[in-house]
LUMZAGU-896210 format. One record per residue (C-alpha): residue number from 1; residue in three letters; x, y, z. Coordinates in Angstrom, 2 decimals. Layout:
LUMZAGU-896210
num, residuo, east, north, up
NUM, ALA, X, Y, Z
...
***
This chain:
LUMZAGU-896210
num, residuo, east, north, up
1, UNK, 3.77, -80.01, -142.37
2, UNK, 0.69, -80.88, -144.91
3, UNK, -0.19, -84.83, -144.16
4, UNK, -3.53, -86.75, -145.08
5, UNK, -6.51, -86.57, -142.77
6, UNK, -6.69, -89.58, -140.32
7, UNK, -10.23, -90.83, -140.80
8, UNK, -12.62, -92.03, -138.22
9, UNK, -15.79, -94.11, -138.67
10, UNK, -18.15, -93.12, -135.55
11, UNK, -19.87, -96.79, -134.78
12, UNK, -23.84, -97.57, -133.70
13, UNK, -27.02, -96.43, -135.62
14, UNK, -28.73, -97.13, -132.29
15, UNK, -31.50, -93.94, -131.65
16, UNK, -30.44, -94.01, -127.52
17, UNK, -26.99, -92.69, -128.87
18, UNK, -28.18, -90.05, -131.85
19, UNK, -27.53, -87.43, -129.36
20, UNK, -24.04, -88.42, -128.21
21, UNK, -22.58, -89.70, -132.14
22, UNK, -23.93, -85.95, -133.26
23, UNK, -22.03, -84.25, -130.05
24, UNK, -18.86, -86.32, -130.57
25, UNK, -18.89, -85.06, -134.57
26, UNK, -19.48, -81.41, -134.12
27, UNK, -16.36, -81.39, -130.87
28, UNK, -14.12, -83.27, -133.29
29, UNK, -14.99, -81.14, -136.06
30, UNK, -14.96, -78.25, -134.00
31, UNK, -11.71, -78.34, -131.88
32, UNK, -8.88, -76.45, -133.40
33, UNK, -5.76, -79.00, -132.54
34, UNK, -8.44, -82.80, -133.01
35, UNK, -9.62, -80.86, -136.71
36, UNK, -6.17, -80.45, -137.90
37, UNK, -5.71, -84.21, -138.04
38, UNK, -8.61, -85.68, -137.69
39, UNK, -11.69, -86.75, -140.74
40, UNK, -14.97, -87.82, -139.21
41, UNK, -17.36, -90.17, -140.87
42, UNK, -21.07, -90.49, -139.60
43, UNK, -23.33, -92.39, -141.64
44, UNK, -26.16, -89.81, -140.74
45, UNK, -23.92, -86.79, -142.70
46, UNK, -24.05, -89.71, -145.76
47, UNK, -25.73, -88.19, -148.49
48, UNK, -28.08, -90.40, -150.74
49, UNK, -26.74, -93.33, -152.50
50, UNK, -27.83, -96.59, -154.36
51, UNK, -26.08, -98.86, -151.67
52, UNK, -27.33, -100.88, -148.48
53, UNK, -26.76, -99.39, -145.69
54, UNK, -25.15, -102.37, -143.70
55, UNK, -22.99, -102.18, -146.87
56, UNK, -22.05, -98.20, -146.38
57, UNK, -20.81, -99.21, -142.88
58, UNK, -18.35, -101.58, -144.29
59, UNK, -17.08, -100.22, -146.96
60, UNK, -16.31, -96.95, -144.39
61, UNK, -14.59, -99.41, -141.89
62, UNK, -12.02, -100.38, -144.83
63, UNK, -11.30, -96.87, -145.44
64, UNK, -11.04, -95.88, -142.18
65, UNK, -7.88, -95.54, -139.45
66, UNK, -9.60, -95.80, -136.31
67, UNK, -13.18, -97.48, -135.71
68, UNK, -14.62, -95.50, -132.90
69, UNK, -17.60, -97.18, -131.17
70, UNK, -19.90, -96.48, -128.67
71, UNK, -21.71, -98.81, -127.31
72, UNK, -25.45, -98.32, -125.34
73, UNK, -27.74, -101.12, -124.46
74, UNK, -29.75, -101.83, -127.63
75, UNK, -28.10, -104.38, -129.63
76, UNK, -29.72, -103.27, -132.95
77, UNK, -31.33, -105.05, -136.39
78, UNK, -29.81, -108.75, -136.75
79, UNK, -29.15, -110.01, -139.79
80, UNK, -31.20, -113.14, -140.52
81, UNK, -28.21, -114.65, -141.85
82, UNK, -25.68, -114.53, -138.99
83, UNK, -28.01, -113.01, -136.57
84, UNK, -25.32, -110.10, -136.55
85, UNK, -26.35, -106.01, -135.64
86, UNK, -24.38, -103.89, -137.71
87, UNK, -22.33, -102.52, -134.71
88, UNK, -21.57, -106.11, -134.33
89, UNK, -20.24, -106.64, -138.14
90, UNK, -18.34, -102.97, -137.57
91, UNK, -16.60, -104.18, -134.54
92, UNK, -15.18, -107.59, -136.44
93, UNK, -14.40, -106.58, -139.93
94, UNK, -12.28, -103.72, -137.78
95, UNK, -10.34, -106.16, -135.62
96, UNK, -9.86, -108.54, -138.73
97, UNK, -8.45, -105.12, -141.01
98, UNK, -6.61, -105.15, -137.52
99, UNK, -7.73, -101.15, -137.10
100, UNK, -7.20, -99.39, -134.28
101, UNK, -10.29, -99.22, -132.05
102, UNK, -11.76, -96.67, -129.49
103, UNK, -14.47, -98.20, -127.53
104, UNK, -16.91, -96.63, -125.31
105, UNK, -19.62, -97.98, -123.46
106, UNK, -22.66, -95.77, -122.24
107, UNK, -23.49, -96.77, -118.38
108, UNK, -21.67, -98.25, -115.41
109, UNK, -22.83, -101.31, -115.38
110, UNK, -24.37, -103.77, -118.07
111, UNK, -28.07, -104.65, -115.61
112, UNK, -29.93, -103.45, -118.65
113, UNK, -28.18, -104.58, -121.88
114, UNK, -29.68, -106.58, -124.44
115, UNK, -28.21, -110.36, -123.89
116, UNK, -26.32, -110.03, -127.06
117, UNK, -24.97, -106.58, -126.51
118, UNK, -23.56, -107.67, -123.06
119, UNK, -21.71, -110.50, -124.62
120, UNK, -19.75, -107.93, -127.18
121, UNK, -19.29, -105.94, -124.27
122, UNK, -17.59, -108.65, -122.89
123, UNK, -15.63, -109.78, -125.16
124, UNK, -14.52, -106.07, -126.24
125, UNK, -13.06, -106.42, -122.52
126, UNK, -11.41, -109.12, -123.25
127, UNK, -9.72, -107.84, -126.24
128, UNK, -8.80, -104.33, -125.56
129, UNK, -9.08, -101.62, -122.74
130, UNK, -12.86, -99.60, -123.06
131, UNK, -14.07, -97.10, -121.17
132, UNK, -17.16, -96.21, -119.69
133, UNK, -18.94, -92.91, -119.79
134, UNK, -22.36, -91.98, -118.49
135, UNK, -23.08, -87.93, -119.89
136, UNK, -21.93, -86.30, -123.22
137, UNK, -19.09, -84.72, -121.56
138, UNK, -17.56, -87.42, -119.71
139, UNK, -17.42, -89.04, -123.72
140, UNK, -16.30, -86.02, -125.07
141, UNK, -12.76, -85.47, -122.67
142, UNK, -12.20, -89.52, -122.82
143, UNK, -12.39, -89.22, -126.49
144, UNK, -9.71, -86.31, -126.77
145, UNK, -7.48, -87.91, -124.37
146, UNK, -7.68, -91.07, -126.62
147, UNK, -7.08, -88.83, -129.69
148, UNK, -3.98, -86.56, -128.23
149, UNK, -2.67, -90.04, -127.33
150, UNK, -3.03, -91.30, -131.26
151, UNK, -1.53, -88.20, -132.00
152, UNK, 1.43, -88.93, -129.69
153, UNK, 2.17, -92.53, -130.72
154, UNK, 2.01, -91.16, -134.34
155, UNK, 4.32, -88.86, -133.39
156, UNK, 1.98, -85.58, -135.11
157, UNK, 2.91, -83.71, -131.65
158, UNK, 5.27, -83.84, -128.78
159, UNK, 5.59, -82.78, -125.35
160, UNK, 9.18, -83.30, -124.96
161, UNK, 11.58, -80.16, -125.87
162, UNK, 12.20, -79.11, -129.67
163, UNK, 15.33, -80.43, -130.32
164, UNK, 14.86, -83.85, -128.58
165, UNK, 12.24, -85.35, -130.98
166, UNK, 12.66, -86.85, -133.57
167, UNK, 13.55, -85.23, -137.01
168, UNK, 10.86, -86.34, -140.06
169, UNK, 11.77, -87.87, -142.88
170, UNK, 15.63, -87.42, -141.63
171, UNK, 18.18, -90.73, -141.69
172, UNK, 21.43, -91.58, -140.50
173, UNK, 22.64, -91.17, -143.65
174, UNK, 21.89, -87.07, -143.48
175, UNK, 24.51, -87.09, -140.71
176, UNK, 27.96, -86.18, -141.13
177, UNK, 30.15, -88.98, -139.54
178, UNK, 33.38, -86.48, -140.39
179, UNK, 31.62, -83.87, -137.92
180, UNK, 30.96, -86.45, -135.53
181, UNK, 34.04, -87.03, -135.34
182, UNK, 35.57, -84.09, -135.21
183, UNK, 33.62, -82.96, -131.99
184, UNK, 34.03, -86.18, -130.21
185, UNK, 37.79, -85.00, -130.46
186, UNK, 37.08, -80.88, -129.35
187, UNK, 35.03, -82.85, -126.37
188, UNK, 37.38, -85.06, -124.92
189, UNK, 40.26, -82.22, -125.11
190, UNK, 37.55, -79.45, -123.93
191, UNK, 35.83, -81.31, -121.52
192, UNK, 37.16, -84.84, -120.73
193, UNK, 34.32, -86.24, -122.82
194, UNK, 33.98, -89.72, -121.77
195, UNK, 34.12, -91.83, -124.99
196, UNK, 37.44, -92.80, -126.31
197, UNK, 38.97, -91.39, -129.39
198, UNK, 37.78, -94.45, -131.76
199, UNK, 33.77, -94.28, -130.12
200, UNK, 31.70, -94.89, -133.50
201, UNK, 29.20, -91.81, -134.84
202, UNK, 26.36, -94.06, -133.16
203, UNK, 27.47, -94.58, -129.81
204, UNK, 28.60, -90.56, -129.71
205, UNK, 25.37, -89.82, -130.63
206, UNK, 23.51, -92.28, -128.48
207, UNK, 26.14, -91.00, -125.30
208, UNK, 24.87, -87.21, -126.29
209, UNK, 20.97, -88.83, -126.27
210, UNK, 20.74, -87.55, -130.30
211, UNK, 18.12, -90.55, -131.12
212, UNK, 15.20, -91.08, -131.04
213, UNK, 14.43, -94.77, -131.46
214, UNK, 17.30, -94.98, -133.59
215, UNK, 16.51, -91.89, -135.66
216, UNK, 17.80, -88.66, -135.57
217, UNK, 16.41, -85.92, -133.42
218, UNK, 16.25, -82.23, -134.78
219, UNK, 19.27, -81.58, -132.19
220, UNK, 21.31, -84.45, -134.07
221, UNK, 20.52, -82.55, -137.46
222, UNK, 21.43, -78.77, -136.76
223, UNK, 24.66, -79.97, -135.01
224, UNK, 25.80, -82.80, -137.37
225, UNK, 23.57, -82.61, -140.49
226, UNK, 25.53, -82.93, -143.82
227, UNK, 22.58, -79.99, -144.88
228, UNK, 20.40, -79.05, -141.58
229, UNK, 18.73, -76.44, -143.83
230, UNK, 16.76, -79.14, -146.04
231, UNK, 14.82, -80.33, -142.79
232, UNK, 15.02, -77.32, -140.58
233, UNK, 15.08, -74.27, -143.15
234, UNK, 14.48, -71.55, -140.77
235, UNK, 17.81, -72.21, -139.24
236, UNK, 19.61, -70.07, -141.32
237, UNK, 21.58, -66.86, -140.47
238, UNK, 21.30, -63.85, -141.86
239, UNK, 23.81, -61.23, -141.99
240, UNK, 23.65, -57.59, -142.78
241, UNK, 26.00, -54.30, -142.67
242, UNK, 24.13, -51.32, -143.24
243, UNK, 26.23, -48.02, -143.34
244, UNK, 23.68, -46.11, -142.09
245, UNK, 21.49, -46.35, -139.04
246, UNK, 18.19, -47.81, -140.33
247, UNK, 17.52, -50.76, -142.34
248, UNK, 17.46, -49.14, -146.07
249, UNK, 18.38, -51.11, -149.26
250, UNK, 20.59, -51.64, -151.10
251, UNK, 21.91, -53.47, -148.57
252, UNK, 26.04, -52.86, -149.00
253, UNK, 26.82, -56.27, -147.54
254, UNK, 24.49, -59.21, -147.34
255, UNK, 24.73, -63.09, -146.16
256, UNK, 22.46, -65.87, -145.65
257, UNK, 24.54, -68.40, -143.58
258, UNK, 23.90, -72.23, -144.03
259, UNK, 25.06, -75.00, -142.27
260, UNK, 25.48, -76.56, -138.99
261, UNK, 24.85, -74.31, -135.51
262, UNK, 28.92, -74.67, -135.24
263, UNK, 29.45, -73.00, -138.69
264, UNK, 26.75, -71.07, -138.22
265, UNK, 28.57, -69.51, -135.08
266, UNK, 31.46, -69.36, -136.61
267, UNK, 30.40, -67.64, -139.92
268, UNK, 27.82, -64.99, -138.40
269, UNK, 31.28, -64.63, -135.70
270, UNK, 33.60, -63.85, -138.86
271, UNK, 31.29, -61.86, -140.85
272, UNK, 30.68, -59.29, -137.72
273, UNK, 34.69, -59.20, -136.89
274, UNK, 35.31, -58.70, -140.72
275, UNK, 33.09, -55.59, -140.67
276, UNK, 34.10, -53.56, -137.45
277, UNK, 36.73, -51.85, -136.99
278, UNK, 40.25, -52.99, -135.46
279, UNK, 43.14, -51.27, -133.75
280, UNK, 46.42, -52.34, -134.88
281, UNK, 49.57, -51.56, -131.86
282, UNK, 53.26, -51.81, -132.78
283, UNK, 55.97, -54.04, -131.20
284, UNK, 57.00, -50.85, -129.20
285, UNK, 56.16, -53.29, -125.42
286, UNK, 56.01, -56.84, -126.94
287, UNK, 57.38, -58.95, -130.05
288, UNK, 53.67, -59.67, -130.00
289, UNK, 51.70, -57.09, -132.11
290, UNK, 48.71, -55.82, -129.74
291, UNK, 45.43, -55.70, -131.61
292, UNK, 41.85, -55.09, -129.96
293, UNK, 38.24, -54.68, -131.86
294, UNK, 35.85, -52.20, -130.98
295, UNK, 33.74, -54.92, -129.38
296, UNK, 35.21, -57.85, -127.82
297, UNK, 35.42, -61.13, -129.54
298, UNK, 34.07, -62.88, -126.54
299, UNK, 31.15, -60.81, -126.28
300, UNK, 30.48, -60.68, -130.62
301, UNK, 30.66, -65.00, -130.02
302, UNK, 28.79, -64.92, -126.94
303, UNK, 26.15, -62.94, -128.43
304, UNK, 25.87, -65.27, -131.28
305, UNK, 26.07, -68.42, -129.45
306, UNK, 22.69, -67.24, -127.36
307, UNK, 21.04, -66.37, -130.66
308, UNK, 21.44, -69.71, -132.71
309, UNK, 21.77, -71.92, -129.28
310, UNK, 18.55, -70.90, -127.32
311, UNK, 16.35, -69.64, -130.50
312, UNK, 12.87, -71.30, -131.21
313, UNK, 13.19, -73.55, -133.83
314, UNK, 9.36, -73.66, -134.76
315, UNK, 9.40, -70.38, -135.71
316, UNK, 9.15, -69.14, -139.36
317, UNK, 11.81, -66.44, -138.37
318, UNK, 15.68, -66.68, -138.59
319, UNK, 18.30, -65.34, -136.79
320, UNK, 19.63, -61.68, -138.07
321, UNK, 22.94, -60.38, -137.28
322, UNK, 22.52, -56.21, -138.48
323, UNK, 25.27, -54.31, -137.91
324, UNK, 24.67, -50.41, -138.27
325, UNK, 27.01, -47.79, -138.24
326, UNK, 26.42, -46.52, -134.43
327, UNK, 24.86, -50.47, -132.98
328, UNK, 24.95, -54.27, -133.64
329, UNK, 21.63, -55.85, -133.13
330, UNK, 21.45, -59.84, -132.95
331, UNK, 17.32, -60.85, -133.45
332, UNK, 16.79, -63.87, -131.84
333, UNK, 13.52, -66.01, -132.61
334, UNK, 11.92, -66.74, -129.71
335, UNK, 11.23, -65.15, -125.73
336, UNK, 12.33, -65.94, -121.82
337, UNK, 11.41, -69.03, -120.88
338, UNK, 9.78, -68.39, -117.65
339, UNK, 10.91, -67.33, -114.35
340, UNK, 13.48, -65.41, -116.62
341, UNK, 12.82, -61.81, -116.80
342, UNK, 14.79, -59.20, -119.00
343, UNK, 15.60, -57.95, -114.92
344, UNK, 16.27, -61.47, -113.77
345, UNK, 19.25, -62.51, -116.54
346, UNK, 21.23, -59.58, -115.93
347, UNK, 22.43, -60.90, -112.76
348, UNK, 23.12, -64.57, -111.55
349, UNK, 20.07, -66.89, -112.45
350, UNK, 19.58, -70.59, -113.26
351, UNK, 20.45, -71.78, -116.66
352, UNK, 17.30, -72.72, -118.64
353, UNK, 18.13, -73.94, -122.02
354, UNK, 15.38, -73.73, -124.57
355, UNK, 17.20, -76.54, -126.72
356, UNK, 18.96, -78.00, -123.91
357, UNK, 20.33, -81.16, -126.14
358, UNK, 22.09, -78.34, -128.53
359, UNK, 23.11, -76.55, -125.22
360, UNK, 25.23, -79.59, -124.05
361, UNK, 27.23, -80.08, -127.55
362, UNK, 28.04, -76.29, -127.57
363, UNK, 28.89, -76.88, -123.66
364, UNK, 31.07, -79.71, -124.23
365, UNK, 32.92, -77.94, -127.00
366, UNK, 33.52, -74.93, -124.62
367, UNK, 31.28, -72.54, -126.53
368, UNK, 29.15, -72.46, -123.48
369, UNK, 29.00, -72.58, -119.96
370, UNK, 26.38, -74.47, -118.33
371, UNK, 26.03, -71.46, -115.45
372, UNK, 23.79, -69.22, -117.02
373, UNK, 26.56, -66.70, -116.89
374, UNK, 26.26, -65.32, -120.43
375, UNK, 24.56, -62.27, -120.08
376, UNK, 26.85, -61.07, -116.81
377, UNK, 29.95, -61.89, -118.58
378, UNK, 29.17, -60.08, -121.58
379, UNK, 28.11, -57.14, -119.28
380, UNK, 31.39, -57.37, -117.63
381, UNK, 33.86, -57.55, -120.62
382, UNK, 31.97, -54.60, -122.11
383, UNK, 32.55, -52.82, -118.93
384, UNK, 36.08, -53.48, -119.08
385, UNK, 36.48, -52.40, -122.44
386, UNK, 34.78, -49.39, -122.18
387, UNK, 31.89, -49.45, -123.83
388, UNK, 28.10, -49.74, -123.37
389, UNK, 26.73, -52.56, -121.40
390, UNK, 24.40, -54.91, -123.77
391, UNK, 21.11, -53.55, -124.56
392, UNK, 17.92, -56.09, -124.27
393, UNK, 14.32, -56.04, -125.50
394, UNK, 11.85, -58.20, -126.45
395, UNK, 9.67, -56.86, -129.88
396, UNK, 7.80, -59.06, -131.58
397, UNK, 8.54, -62.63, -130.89
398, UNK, 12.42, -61.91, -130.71
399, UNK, 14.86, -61.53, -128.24
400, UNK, 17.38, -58.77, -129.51
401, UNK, 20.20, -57.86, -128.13
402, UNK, 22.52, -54.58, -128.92
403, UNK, 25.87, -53.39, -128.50
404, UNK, 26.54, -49.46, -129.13
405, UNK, 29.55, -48.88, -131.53
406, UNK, 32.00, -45.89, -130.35
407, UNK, 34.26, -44.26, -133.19
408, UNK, 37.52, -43.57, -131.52
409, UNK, 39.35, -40.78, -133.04
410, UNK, 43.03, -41.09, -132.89
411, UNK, 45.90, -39.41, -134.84
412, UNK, 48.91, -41.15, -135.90
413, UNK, 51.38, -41.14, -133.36
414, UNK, 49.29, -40.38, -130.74
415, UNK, 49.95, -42.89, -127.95
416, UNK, 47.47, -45.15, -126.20
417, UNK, 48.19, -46.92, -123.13
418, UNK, 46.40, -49.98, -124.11
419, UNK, 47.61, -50.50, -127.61
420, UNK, 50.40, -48.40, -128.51
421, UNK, 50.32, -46.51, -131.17
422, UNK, 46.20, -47.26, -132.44
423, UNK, 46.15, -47.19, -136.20
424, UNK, 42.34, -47.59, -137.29
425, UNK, 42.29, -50.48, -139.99
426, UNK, 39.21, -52.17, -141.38
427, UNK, 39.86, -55.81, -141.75
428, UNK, 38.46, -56.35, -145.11
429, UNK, 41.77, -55.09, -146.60
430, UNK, 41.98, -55.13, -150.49
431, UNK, 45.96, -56.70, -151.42
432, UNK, 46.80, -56.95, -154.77
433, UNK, 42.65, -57.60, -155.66
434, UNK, 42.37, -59.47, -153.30
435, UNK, 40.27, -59.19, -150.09
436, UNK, 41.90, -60.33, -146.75
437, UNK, 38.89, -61.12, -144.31
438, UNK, 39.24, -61.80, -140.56
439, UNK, 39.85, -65.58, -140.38
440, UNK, 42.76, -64.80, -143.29
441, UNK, 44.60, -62.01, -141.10
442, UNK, 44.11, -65.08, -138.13
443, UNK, 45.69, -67.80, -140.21
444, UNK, 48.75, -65.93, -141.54
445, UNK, 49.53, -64.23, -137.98
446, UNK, 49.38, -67.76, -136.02
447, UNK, 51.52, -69.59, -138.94
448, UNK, 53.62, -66.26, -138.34
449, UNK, 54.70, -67.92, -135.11
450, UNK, 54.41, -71.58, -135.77
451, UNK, 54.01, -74.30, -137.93
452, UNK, 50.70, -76.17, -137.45
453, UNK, 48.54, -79.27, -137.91
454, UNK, 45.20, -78.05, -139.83
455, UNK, 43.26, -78.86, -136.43
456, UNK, 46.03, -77.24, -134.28
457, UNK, 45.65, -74.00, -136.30
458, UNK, 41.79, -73.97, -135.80
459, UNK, 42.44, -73.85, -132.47
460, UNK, 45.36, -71.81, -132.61
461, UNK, 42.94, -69.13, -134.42
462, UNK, 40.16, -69.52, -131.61
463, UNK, 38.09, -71.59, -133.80
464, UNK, 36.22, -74.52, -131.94
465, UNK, 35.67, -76.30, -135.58
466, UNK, 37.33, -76.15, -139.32
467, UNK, 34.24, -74.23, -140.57
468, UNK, 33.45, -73.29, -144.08
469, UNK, 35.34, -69.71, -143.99
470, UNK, 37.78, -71.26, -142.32
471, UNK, 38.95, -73.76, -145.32
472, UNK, 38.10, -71.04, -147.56
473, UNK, 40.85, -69.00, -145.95
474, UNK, 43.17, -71.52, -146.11
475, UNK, 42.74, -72.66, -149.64
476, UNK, 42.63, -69.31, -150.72
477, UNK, 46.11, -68.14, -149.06
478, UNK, 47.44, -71.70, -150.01
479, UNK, 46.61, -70.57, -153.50
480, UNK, 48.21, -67.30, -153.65
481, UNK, 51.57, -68.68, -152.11
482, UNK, 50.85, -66.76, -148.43
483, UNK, 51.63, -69.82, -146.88
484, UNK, 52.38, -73.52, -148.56
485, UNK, 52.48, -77.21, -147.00
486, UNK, 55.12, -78.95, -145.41
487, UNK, 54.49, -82.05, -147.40
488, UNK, 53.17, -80.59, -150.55
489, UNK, 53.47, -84.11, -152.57
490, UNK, 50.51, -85.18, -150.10
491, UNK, 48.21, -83.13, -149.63
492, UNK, 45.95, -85.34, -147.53
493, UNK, 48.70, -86.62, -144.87
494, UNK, 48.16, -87.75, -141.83
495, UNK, 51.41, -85.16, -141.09
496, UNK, 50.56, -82.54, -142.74
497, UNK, 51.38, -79.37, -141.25
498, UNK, 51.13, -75.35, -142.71
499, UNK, 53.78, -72.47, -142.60
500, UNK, 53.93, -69.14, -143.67
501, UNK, 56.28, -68.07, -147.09
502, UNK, 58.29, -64.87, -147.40
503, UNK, 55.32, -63.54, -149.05
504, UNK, 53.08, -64.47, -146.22
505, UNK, 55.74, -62.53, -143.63
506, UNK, 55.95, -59.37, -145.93
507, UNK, 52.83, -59.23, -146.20
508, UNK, 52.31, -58.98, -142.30
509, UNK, 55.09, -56.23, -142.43
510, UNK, 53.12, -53.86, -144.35
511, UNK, 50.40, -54.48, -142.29
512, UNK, 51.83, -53.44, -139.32
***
């Protein structure tokens, strides 16, 4: 973030304080966080000019954000007009321009200051908090911690976590009160979320502590922002399928994911399930048609929950979601916050939460425990499906995490105890020209046992949130009469439910 310098005029011409006014420059000038923000003006680094100097010192107080004065025991040249020093003319045209003012006063006590000196001193006291210093260095640290405090109240850096400050140049009107919505209803039926049903955007967000003095915080943004990616552009998922085992262009299939951290789970989710392969049983045990993907669905969501949940947000990196043909690797921005070890998370540990205000939307929504059970749980379920346990590693800022793809070979007919008869079928089936993803194969098969609401189908599906692909999938099937409306004359009802058509239920046939 490019801003203008914040300039400081360094009071007092005085020779008993040449030494410290030179010290204070070069430190200021010389630290690498104070010279980021920071422009410092010293009348001795003033080249030549056809101007008074009592006149250069004002003009430099106008332009100035801070007036920064030390004060020693000489009271300086007095103007035979007002009997005025120059450090005294400083010090009141500041408080008139109604500047803020650093003052510093050289000694502990004021035994040896010029009569008129002591009386600013005194009446600096009894307009502001000063502090005293007696050596270079105890000026120098006083001065920084008055700076990093500037800095603070500005609000140029924070101490508190990433997602809890405030988001620049972000209003409530880059919010999406829709999505507010929407999860204030997944959190009461998730989690017995304490607001009622009709709880304004504003008091939701003020419940889930998403403002910052009224504004939004980044957290508020990547979960509710009508475009996160304008403010936060590094939030972004990108998705890849290489057929081969090494990154290599042309890529086959590529994605850059926008949206909220909900759609962005839920697209990097579908694009993953869209590109492995699934097992498709018969009815031979069940009514129910047993299907099962290579890698479990909990532990594909799981993994991408971590990613885009715990990531850093400052960094210039984005998520990447790579699948290969013999591994998945998920590249997440970021490292362990500490104790955490790679050794440590692979068996019961706290639950640290580097974005811990994005960690308790995802929690309330049931994306997330709050046990730091991730890791084990995806260890288990890949043990029970029998495959690989997750591979971890830290390389270069990221935390990755891999699962190892295994190609079962079956024959047709060939019987499975798990599955019945396994029939390998890539989900991106083409149909008439058109391509049947994941999240379509999920719509038609729960509307092949129900009818249902549009949010009872998300759920129905295992969706936490209508995402993007998701009302993709349904226009595009309403479109190509796989499944209709059951008040078609309005569309937008309050009632309005979905059902498949005979085309939707033959199409299903073929499939399995």
């Amino acid at each position: 973030y490019r801003m203008n310098p914040i300039r400081i005029f360094i009071s007092s011409v005085q020779k008993e304080l040449a030494e410290e006014r030179m010290v204070l420059r070069d430190y200021l000038q010389g630290d690498p966080l104070l010279r980021r923000f920071f422009e410092v003006f010293l009348f001795e680094d003033m080249p030549a000019a056809d101007q008074r100097a009592d006149q250069c010192y004002l003009s430099e107080v106008k332009k100035c954000d801070i007036y920064l004065g030390i004060f020693g025991n000489e009271y300086g040249w007095e103007d035979k007009k007002d009997g005025l020093s120059p450090t005294h003319k400083e010090y009141n045209l500041a408080s008139k321009l109604e500047k803020q003012r650093l003052i510093y006063v050289k000694g502990a006590d004021d035994k040896a200051r010029h009569p008129k000196m002591k009386a600013l001193v005194r009446k600096i006291g009894d307009d502001l908090i000063r502090r005293r210093f007696n050596s270079c260095e105890e000026l120098r640290t006083s001065v920084y911690a008055s700076l990093v405090r500037v800095l603070e109240e500005r609000e140029l850096i924070c101490f508190s976590p990433f997602d809890a400050s405030y988001c620049r140049d972000a209003t409530m009107n880059d919010l999406d009160n829709d999505r507010i919505t929407e999860f204030l209803g997944l959190a009461r039926r998730g989690r017995s979320f304490p607001l009622p049903g009709n709880s304004s955007p504003k008091k939701v967000l003020t419940h889930l502590n998403l403002l910052n003095k009224g504004r939004p915080t980044h957290a508020a943004i990547l979960l509710f922002g009508k475009k996160p990616q304008r403010f936060l552009l590094t939030s972004e998922v990108k998705c890849a399928h290489f057929h081969g085992t090494t990154v290599c262009k042309p890529i086959p299939s590529y994605q850059v994911y926008k949206g909220t951290v909900f759609e962005l789970v839920e697209q990097a989710k579908d694009f993953v399930l869209s590109k492995i392969n699934l097992w498709v049983g018969t009815r031979e045990k069940s009514a129910q048609v047993p299907v099962q993907y290579e890698f479990p669905q909990e532990v594909v969501t799981e993994a991408i929950v971590n990613a885009i949940a715990h990531r850093d947000y400052t960094s210039n990196a984005s998520v990447q979601v790579m699948l290969f043909a013999d591994r998945l690797e998920i590249w997440n921005p970021g490292a362990l916050p500490p104790p955490l070890t790679l050794k440590k998370i692979r068996k019961p540990h706290a639950s640290i939460p580097g974005n811990p205000l994005i960690a308790e939307a995802l929690y309330l929504t049931k994306y997330i425990e709050r046990m730091g059970t991730g890791i084990i749980d995806m260890i288990t379920r890949c043990k029970d499906a029998g495959i690989p346990e997750p591979e971890i590693r830290i390389d270069g800022g990221c935390f990755i995490l891999t699962l190892r793809r295994i190609v079962k070979k079956t024959q047709s007919g060939t019987k499975d105890d798990k599955i019945g008869v396994p029939v390998e079928v890539p989900v991106g089936v083409q149909e008439g020209g058109q391509e049947f993803g994941n999240t379509d194969l999920l719509i038609l098969t729960a509307l092949s046992k129900n009818v249902f609401s549009s949010i009872e189908l998300t759920m129905a599906i295992g969706y936490s949130q209508r995402t993007r692909n998701y009302r993709t999938s349904l226009n595009k099937l309403l479109v190509l009469g796989y499944i209709e409306m059951t008040i078609p004359k309005s569309p937008r009802s309050k009632n309005q439910k979905y059902r498949i058509t005979i085309k939707g239920r033959e199409y299903l046939k073929t499939r399995n």
